[in-house]
Each structure stands twice: as C-alpha cells, then as structure tokens.
C-alpha positions in Angstrom: 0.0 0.0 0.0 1.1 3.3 -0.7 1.4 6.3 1.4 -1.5 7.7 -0.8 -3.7 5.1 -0.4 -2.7 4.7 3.2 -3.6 8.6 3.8 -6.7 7.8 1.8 -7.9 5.0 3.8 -6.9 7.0 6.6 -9.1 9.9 5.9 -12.2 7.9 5.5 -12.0 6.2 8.6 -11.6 9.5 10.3 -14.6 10.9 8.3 -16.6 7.5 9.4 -15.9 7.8 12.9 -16.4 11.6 13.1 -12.7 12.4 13.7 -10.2 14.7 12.3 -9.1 14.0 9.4 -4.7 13.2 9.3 -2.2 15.8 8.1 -1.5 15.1 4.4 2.0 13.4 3.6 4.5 15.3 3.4 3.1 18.4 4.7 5.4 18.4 8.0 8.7 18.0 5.7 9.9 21.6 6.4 9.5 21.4 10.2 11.2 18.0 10.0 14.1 19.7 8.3 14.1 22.7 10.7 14.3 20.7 13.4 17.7 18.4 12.2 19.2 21.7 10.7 18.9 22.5 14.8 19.5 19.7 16.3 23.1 19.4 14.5 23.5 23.2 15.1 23.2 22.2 18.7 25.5 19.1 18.7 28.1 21.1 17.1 28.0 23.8 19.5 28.3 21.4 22.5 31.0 19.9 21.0 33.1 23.3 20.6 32.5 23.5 16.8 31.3 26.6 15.2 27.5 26.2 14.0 27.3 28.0 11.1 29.6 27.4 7.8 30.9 24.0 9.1 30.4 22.6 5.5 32.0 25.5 3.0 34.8 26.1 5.5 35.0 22.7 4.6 35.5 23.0 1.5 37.1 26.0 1.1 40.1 24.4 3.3 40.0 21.4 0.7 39.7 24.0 -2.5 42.5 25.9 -0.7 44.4 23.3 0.9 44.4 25.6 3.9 45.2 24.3 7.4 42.6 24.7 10.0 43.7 27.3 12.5 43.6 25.9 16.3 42.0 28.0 18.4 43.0 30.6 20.4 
C-alpha cells in the first residue's frame, strides 16, 4: 500500500468515525528539516565547533588546501 492510499484510507476512517481528518503526507517535511538543521547546530555547538559554515569552510580548506587554525 502506498502512502496515498494509506492517507486515503486514513481519511475515511476518520470521516466514518467523526474524527479529524490526518495531516497530508508530506506536509510536515519543512518542520522535519528545521528541526535536524537545529538539532546538528546544537551538537556542534556542544562539541566546541562553530554552527554556522561547518560545510564551505569545509571546502574552502580542501579548495584551498588551507590548514585549520587551532583555536585561540
């Protein structure tokens, strides 16, 4: 079954039974990618890392071939 049909199914059981009818698929995906763009911010903060630009400083060091500077 497919998460259509599932959703489908879904929504006329709710309709039969006088509920509300489920969230569509897919219709939380932003909040769900909010929440693990956070979540990693956090981890990376906790573990001393800077939380914004981890990835291009990333690359720019392996463009580069600069060193990472140790901090002070």
């Amino acid at each position: 079954m497919s998460i259509t049909q599932q959703y489908l199914l879904d929504t006329y059981r709710a309709s039969r039974h006088g509920e509300a009818a489920p969230p569509a698929p897919g219709s939380h995906d932003w909040e769900v990618a909010r929440e693990l763009r956070d979540y990693r911010q956090f981890r990376a903060v906790v573990a001393g890392h800077p939380a914004h630009g981890r990835i291009r400083g990333a690359l720019r060091r392996w463009l580069h071939g600069q060193r990472r500077h140790p901090a002070h």
